[in-house]
C-alpha atoms as one frame of an Amber mdcrd trajectory, in Angstrom:
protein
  79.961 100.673 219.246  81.160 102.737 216.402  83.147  99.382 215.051  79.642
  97.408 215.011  78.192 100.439 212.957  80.503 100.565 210.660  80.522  96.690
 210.170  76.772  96.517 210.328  76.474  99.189 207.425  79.123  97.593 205.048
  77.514  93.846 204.958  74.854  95.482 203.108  77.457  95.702 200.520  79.255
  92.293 201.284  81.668  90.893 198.582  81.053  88.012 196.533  83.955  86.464
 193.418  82.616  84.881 190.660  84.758  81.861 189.722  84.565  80.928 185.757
  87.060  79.774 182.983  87.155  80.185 179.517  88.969  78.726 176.475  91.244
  81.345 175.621  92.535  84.972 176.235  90.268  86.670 173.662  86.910  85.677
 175.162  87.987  85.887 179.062  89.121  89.602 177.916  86.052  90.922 176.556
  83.844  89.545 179.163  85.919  91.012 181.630  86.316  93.951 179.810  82.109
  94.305 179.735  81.837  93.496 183.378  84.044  96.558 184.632  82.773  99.082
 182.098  78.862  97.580 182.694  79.869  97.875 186.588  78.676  94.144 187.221
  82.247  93.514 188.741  84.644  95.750 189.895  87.567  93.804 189.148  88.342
  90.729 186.720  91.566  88.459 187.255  92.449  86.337 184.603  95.312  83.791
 184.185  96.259  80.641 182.287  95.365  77.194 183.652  95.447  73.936 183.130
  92.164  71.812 183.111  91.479  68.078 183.502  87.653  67.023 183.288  85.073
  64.913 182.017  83.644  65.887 179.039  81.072  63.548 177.227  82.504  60.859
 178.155  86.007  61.277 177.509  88.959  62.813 179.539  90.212  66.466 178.343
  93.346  67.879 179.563  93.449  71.863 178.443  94.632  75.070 178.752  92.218
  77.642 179.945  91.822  80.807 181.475  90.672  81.169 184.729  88.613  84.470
 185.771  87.855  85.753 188.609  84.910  88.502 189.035  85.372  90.780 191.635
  81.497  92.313 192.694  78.899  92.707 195.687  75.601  90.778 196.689  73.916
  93.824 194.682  75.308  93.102 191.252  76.109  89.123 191.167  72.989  88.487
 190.356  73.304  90.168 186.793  76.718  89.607 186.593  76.152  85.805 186.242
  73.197  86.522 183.730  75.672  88.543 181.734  78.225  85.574 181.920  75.677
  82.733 180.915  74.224  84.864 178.080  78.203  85.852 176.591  79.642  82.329
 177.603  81.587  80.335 174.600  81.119  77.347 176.239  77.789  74.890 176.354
  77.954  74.822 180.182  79.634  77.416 181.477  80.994  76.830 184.907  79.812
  80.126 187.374  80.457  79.233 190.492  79.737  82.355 193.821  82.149  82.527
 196.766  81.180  84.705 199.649  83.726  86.887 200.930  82.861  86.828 204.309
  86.372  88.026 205.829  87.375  90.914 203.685  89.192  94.054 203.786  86.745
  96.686 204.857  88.200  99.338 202.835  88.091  96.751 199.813  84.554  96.533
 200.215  83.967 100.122 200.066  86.030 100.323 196.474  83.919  97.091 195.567
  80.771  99.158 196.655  81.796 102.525 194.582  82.896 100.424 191.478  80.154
  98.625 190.797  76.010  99.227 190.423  75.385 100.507 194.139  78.011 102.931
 193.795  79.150 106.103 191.941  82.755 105.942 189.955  85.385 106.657 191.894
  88.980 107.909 190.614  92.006 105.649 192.568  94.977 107.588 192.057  97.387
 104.244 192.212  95.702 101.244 190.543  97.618  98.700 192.277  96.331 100.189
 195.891  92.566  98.756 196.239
C-alpha cells in the first residue's frame, strides 16, 4: 500500500530527456547553461558526436554536440519552446523520451530542480 502511494504521487512528476544537438561547444553551453539556471531542466549532458545526415540534398558528415535535457512532464513543455526560440540551427532536432523506469529518488531531485520544485542544496554533485 504505502509503495503504490508513493509511486502514485511521484508520476505526477514523471521524467522526461530532451534529446537535441548542436554545432559546437559554445552554443550547446549556453543553452544548457539557461535551462538549469531558468529551471526548465535540471540537468544538461553534453558530449561530442559525430553526425551523418541528409541535408538539402547532399550527405554531411560532422562533428556535433549532443545534449541531453534532464526535466519533468511540468517543464518540457517550455523547455522545448526555449530550445526552438535559442536554436542555431534552421531545424532544430528536439526530440522527448519518457522516462518511464526511473530512479525514484532521481525523480524527486528532477522535481525540486526544476519549475514544480523549490532549490535544493546536494551536498555531493556527482550523487543525484
Amino acid at each position: 500500500m504505502i509503495l503504490f502511494l508513493v509511486r502514485a504521487n511521484l508520476s505526477v512528476a514523471m521524467g522526461v530527456m530532451i534529446i537535441s544537438t548542436y554545432p559546437d561547444k559554445e552554443s550547446v553551453s549556453r543553452v544548457a547553461n539557461i535551462a538549469v539556471e531558468s529551471k526548465l531542466a535540471a540537468c544538461v549532458n553534453y558530449t561530442p558526436i559525430n553526425s551523418v545526415y541528409s541535408w538539402k540534398g547532399k550527405i554531411e558528415d560532422t562533428k556535433e554536440f549532443l545534449a541531453l535535457f534532464k526535466t519533468t512532464k511540468d517543464a518540457k513543455q517550455k523547455l522545448k519552446e526555449m530550445i526552438t526560440r535559442s536554436h542555431p540551427y534552421t531545424v532544430p532536432e528536439i526530440v522527448e523520451i519518457k522516462m518511464d523506469d526511473i530512479n525514484l529518488l532521481y525523480v524527486k531531485w528532477l522535481e525540486e530542480s526544476t519549475l514544480r520544485g523549490k532549490p535544493k542544496k546536494r551536498n555531493n554533485p556527482s550523487k543525484r
